[in-house]
N, C-alpha and C positions, 0 to 999 in steps of 0.2 A: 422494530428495526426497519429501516427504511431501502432503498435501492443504493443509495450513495454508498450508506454504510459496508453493506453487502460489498458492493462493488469494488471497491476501496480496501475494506479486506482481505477480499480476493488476488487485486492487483497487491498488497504488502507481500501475503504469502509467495506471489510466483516471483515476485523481487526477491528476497530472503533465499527462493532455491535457487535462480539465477546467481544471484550471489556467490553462495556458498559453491554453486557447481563451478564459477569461475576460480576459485580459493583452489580449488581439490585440485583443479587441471592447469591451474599457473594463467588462465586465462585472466589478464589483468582488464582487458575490456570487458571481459564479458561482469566480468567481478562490480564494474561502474557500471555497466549496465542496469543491473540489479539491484545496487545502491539508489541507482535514482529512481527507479519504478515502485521501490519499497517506501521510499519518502513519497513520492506523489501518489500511493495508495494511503498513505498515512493520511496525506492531506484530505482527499476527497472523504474517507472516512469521518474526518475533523469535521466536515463540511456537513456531513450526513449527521452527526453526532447535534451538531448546534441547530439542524434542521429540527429533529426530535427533541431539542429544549426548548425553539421558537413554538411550537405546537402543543407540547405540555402548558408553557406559558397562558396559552392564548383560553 
């Protein structure tokens, strides 16, 4: 596992609470907040993930 990956999953998870804790409290910003910090950990993870295929490859 590499650092993107890591980091990437880290930033999905505190999206995913963010989220959730906007859902629980009616907080509709906080709720897109979380939504888009869980997709842009998704991505960088994506990033990390094809880093670690580029590398297996080689």
């Amino acid at each position: 596992m590499n650092k993107e990956q890591v980091k990437g999953r880290y930033e999905e998870a505190k999206g995913s609470v963010k989220e959730a804790t906007g859902k629980v409290v009616g907080n509709e910003r906080l709720e897109q907040k979380g939504k888009f910090q869980k997709n842009a950990g998704k991505v960088q993870a994506g990033v990390g993930d094809l880093k670690e295929e580029v590398k297996k490859e080689s």
